[in-house]
BAFI-3210 file (N, C-alpha, C; in Angstrom, 3 decimals, decimal comma, padded with zeros to 6 digits):
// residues 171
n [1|2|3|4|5|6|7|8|9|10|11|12|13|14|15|16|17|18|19|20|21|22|23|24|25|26|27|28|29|30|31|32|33|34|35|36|37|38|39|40|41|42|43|44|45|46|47|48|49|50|51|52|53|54|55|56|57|58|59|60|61|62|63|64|65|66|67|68|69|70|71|72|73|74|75|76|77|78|79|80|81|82|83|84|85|86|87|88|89|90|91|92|93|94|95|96|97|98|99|100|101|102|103|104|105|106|107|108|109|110|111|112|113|114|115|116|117|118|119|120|121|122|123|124|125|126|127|128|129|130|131|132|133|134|135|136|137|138|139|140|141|142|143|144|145|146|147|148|149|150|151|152|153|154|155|156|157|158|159|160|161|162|163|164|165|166|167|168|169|170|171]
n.u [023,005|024,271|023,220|025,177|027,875|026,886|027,613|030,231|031,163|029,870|031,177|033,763|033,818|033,368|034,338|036,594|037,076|038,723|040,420|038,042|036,641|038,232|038,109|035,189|035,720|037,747|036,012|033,621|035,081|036,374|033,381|031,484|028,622|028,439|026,364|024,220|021,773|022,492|025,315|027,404|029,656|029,761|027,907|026,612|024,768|022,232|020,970|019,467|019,168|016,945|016,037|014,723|015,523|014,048|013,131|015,344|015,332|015,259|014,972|014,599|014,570|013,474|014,950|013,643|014,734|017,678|017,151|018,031|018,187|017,829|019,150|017,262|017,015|018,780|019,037|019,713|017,693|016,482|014,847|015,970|017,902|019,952|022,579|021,318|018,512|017,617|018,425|016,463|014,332|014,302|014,560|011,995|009,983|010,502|009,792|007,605|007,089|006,110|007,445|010,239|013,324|016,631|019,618|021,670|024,560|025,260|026,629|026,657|028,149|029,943|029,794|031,117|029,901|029,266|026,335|024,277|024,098|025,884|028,224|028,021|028,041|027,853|026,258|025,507|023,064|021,199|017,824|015,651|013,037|009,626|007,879|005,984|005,465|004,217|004,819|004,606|004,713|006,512|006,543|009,243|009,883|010,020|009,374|009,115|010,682|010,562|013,544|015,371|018,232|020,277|019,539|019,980|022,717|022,524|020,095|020,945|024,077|027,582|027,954|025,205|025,277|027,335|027,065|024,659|026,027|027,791|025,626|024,210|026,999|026,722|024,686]
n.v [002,730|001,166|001,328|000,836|001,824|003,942|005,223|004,717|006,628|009,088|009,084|009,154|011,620|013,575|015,882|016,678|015,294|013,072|010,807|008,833|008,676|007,410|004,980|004,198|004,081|002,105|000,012|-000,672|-001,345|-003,765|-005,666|-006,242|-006,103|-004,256|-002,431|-003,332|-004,305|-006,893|-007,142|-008,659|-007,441|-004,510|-001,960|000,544|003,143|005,967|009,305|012,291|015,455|017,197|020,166|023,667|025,972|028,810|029,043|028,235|025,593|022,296|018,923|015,972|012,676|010,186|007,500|004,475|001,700|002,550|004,540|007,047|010,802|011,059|012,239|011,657|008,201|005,469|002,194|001,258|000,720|-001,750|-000,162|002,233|003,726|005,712|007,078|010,023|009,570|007,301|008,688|010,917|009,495|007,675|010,265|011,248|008,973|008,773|011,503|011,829|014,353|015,780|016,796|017,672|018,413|018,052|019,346|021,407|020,075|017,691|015,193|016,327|015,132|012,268|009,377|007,081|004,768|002,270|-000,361|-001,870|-004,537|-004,324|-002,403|000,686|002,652|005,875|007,998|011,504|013,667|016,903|017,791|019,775|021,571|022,587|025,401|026,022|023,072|019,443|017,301|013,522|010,903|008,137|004,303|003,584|005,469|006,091|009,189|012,417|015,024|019,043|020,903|023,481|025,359|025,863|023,739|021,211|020,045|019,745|017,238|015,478|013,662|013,823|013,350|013,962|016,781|017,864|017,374|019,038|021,659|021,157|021,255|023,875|025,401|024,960|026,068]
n.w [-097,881|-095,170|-091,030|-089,681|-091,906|-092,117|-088,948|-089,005|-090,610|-089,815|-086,746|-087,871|-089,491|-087,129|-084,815|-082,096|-078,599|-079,647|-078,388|-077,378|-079,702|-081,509|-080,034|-080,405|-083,056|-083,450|-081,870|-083,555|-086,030|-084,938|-084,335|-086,409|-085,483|-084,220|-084,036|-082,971|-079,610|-078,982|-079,234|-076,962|-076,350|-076,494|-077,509|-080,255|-078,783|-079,532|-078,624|-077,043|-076,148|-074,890|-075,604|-074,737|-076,376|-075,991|-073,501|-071,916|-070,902|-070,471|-071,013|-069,172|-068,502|-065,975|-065,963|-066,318|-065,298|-064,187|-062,206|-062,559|-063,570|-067,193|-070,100|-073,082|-074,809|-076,228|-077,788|-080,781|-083,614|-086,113|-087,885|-087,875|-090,066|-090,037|-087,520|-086,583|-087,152|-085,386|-083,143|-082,934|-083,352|-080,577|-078,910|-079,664|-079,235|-075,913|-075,495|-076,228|-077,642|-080,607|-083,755|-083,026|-083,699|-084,848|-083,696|-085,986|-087,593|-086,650|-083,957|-080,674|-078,600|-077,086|-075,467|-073,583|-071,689|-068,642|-068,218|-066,707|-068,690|-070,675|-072,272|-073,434|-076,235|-076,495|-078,746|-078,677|-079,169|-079,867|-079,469|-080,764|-078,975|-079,905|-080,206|-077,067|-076,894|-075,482|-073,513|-072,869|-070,719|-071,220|-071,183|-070,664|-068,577|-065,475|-065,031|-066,084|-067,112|-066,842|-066,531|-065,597|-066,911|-065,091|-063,330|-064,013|-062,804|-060,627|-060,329|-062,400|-063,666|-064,230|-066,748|-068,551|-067,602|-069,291|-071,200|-071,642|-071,432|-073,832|-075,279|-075,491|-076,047|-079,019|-079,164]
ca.u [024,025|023,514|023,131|026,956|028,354|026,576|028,211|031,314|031,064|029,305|032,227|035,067|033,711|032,849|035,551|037,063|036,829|039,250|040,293|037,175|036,084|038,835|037,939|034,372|035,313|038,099|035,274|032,744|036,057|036,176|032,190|030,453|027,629|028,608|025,343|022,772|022,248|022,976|026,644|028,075|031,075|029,505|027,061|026,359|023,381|021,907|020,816|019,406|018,789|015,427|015,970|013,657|015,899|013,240|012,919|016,175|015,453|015,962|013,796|014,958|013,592|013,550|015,222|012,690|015,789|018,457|016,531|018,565|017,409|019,183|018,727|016,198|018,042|018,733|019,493|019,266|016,443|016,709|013,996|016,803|018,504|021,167|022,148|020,116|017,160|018,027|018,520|015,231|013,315|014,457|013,583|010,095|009,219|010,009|009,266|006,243|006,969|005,851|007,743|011,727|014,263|017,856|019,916|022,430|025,731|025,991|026,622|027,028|029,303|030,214|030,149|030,675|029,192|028,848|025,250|024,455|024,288|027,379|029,333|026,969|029,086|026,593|026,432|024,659|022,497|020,383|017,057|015,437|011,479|008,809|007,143|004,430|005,631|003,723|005,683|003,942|005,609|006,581|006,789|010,423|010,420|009,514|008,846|009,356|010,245|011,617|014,432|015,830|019,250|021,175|018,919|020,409|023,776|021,522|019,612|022,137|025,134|028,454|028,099|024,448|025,431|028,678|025,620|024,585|027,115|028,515|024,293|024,548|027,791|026,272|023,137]
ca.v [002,701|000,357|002,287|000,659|002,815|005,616|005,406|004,858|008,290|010,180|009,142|009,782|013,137|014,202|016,708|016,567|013,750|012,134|009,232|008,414|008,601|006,504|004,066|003,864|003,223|000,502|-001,041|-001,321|-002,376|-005,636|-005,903|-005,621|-006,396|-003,037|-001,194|-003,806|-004,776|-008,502|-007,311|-008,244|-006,559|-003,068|-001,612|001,818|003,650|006,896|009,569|013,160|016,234|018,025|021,474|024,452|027,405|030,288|029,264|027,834|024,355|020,784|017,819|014,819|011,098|009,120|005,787|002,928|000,803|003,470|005,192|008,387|011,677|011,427|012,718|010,259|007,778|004,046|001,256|001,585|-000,431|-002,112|000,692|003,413|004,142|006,654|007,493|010,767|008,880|006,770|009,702|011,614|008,317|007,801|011,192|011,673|008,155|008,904|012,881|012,264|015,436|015,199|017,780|017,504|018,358|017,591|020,658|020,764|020,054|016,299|014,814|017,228|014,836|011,169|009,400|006,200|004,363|000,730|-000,641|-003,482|-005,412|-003,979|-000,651|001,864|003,846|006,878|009,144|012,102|014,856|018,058|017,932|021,062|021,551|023,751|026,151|024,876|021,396|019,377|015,979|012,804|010,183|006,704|003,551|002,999|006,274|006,451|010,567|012,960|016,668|020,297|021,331|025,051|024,438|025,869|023,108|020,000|019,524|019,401|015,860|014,922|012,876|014,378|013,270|014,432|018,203|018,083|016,869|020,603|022,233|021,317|021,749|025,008|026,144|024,859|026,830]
ca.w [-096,853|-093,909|-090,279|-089,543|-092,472|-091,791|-088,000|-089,619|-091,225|-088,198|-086,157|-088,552|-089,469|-085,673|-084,149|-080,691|-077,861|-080,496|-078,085|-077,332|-080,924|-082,225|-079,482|-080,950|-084,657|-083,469|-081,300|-084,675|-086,918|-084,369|-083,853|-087,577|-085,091|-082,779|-083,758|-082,170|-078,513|-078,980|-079,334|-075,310|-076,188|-076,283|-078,618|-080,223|-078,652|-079,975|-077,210|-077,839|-075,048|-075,439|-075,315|-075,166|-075,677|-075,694|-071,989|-071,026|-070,327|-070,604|-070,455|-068,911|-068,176|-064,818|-066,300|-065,638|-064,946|-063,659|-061,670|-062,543|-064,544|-068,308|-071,449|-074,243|-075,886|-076,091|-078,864|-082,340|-084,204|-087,617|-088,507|-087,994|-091,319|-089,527|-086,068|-086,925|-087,026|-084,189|-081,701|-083,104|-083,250|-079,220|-078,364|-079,761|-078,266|-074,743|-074,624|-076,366|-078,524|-081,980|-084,046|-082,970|-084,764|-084,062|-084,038|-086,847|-086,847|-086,019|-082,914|-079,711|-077,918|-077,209|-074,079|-073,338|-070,027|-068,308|-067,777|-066,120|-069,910|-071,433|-072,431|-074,282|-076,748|-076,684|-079,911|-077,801|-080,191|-078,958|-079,853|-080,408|-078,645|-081,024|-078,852|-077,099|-076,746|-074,515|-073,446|-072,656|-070,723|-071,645|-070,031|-070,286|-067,884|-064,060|-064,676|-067,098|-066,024|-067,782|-065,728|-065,832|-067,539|-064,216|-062,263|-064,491|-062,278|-058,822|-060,617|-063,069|-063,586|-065,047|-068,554|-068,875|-067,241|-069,691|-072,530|-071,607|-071,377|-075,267|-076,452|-075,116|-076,764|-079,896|-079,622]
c.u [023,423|023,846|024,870|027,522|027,724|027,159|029,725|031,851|030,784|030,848|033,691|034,644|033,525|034,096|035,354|036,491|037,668|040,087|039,832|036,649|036,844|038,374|036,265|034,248|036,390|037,271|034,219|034,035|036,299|035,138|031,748|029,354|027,264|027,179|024,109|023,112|022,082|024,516|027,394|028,933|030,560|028,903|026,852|025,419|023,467|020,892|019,702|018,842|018,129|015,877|015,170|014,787|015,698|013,412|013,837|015,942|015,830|014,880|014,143|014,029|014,058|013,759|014,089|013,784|016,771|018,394|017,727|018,070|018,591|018,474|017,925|017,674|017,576|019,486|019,139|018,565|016,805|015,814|014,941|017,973|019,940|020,938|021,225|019,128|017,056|017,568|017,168|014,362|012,835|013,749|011,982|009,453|009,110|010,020|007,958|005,865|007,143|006,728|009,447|012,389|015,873|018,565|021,258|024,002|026,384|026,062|027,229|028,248|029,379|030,439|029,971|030,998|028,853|027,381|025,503|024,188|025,601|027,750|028,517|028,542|027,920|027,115|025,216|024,070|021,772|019,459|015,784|013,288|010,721|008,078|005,869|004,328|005,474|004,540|004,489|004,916|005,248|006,968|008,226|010,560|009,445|008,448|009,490|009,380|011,143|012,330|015,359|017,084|020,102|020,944|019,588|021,409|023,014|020,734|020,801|022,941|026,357|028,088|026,260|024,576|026,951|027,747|025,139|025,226|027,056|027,103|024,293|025,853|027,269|025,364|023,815]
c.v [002,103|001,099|002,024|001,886|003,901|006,101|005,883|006,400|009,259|010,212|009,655|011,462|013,784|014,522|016,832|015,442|013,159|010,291|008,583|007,976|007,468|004,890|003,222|003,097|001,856|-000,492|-001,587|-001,699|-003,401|-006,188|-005,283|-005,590|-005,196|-002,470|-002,092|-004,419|-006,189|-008,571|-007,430|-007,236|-004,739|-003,039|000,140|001,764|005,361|007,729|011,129|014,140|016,895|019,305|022,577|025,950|028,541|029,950|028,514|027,107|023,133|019,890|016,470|013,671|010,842|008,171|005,233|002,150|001,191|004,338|006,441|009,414|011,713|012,139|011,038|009,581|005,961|003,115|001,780|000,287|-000,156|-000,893|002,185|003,314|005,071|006,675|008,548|010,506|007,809|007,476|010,431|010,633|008,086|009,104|011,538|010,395|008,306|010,098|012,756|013,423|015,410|016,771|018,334|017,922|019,097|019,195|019,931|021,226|018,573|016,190|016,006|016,802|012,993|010,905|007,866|005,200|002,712|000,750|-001,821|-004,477|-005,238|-002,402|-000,548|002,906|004,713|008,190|010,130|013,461|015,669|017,973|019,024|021,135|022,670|024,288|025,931|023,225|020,883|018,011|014,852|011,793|008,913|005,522|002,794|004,590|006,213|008,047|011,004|014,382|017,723|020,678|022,597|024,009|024,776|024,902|021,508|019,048|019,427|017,895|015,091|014,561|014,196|014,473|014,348|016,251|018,921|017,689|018,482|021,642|022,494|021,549|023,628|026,031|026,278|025,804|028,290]
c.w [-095,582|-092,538|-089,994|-090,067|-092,260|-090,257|-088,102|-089,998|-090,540|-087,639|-086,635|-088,808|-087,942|-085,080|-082,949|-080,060|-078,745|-079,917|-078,085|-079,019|-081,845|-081,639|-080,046|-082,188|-084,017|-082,292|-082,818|-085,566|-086,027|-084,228|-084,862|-086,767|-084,053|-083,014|-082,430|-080,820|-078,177|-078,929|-078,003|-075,290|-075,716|-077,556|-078,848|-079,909|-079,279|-078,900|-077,997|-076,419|-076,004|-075,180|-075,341|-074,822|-075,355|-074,199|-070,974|-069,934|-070,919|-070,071|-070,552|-068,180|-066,902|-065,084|-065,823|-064,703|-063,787|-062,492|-061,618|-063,992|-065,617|-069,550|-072,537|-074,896|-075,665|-077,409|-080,379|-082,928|-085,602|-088,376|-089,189|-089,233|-091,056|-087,903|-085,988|-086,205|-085,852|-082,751|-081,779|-082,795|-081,575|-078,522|-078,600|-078,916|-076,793|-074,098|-074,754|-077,517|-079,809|-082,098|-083,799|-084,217|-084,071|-084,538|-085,135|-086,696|-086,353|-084,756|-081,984|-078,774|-077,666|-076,246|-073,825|-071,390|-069,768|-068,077|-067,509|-067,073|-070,668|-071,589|-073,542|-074,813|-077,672|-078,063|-079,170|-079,483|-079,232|-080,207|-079,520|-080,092|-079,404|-079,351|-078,194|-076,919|-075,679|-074,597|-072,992|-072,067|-070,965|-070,706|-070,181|-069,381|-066,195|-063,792|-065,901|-067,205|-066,557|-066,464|-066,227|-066,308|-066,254|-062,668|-062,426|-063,078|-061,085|-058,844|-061,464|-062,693|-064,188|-066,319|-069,030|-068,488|-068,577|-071,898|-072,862|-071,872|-073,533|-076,299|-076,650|-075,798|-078,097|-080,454|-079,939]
res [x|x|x|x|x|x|x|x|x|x|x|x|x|x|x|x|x|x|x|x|x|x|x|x|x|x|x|x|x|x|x|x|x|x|x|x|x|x|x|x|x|x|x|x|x|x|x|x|x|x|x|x|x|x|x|x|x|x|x|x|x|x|x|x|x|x|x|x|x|x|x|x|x|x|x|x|x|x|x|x|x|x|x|x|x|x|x|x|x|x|x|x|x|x|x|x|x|x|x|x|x|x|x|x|x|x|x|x|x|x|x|x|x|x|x|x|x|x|x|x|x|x|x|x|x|x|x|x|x|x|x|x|x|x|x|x|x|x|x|x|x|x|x|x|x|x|x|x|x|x|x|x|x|x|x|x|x|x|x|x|x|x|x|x|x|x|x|x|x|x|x]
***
């Protein structure tokens, strides 16, 4: 199954947000090319919030680019076999934290956002921290910093505090 169809399937199975969600699959039914970021039109990205819930936090990046604090994420690479693997792949590269694992359940929520290249149609996941997890940062990040979870909305955007929010019900 090529990562497309496996989006295909994420998205159709994935409950609530259903405008948004429909808006995703009829952007990849006009753009076979929707997963990669060569597509102008808009491309899927794959995202994933770090969580540590023994100690009720959150570990967010300093964009390089953005210069705002978000949750890991980015493009999907020919390497990635599923969004899954996409969103886990993203997070271990720029927490640093070997040992992830996405909580289950499928995607936490869906959000899609302009950048200054095109419209990101974000498949968001919660990715869960082992105890003891030390982060390392990467150089697509400025900083790299655990934030209490009632500290998020004081750095954060909407979508990343609303990222919380629906990890949080989950958990």
């Amino acid at each position: 199954m090529s990562l497309y169809d496996d989006a295909v399937l994420v998205l159709k199975g994935y409950e609530g947000q259903e405008e948004l969600r429909q808006a995703y699959l009829d952007h990849l039914a006009v753009h076979p090319d929707g997963m990669w970021k060569a597509c102008r039109d808009g491309h899927v990205t794959a995202s994933a919030l770090v969580v540590d819930p023994e100690r009720g936090r959150v570990l967010l990046t300093l964009h390089r680019k953005l210069k705002m604090w978000l949750q890991m994420g980015g493009h999907c690479e020919p390497v990635d076999g599923t969004l899954r693997a996409a969103a886990l792949r993203e997070a271990t590269e720029e927490s640093g934290i070997a040992g992830l694992s996405l909580l289950p359940g499928g995607p936490v929520r869906l959000d899609r956002h302009h950048t200054p290249c095109a419209w990101h149609y974000d498949v968001q996941y919660a990715a869960l921290a082992t105890a003891g997890a030390v982060e390392a940062i990467s150089d697509e990040s400025l900083d790299l910093r655990w934030f209490a979870y009632d500290e998020v909305a004081d750095v954060a955007d909407g979508s990343v505090v609303r990222l919380l929010e629906a990890t949080r019900a989950r958990l």
